[in-house]
N, C-alpha and C positions, 0 to 999 in steps of 0.2 A: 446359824443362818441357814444352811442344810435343811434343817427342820423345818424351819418356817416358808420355807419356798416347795420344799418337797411333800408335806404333810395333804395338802389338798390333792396332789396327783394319787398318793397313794389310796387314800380316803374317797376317791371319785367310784363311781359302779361303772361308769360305762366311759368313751373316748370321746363323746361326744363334744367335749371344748375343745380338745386337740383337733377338732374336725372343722371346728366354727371361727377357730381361732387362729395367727399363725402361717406359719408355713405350709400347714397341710389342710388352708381354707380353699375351698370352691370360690370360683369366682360367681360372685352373683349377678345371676341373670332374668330380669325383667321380662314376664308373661305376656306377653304380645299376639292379641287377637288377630292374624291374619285370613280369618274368613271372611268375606264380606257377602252382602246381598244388596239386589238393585232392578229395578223395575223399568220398563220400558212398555209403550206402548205406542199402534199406530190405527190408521183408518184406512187404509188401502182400497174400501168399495169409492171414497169420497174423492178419492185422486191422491191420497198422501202418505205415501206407500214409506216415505224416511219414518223409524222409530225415533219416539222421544222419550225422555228420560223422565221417570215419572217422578214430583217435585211434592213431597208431602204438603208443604206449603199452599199446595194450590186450593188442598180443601180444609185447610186452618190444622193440621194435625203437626205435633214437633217433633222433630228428626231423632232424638234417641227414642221415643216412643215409638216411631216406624221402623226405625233398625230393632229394635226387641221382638215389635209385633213378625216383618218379616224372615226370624230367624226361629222363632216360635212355630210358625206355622210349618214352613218348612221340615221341623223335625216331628210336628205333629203328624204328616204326612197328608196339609189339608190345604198345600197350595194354589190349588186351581180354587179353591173357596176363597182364600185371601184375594187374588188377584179378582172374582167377580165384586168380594166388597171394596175392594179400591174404586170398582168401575162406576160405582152407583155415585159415590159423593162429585165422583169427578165429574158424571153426565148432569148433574141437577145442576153444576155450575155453568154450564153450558158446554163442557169438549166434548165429543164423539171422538169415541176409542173403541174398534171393533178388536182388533188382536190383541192381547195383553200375554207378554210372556216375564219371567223371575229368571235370575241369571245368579249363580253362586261364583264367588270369586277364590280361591286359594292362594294363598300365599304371593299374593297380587301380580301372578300371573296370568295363572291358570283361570278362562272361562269357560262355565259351562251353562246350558238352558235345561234349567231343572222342571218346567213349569210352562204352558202353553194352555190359554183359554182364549176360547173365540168368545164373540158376542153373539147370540140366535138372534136377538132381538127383546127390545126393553119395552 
């Protein structure tokens, strides 16, 4: 009996079942994306100086494809580019939006304004 319970311990190269297995497992813990990104925009020459949250929706685009795009850019280092093409689909649908800023969230506390474009004029 010895043998047959002991043979694979002895027979193993490395610890790693004792590791996986057991009493001397890690407790596993699920990778959790706590960064976020999020858009805001306002008109403040037009009188409407409160920021609104900007709604992918508004110019038909779907919300994990706008969370990838604004986390892509972001790291590309070409945010103030993102937030001008945001501005275009949203002005052809009719909103006027002169400030556009990108806000990074950590660990959904933490905010910050990574990102500020004016509008010169379209």
């Amino acid at each position: 009996m010895f043998v047959w319970l002991g043979v694979p311990f002895v027979v193993m190269q490395d610890h790693y079942p004792l590791f996986r297995y057991g009493m001397f497992a890690e407790p596993v813990q699920e990778a959790i994306q706590t960064e976020q990104f999020f858009v805001r925009y306002s008109n403040p020459k037009a009188g409407n100086p409160l920021p609104q949250l900007f709604d992918p929706a508004q110019i038909g685009m779907p919300g994990p494809t706008y969370r990838l795009l604004l986390r892509n850019y972001y790291y590309r280092r070409q945010s103030q580019q993102l937030l001008e093409n945001l501005h275009r689909p949203l002005y052809r649908v009719g909103v006027r939006a002169d400030c556009w800023e990108l806000y990074r969230v950590m660990n959904f506390r933490d905010t910050s304004l990574v990102a500020q474009w004016q509008n010169a004029g379209l």
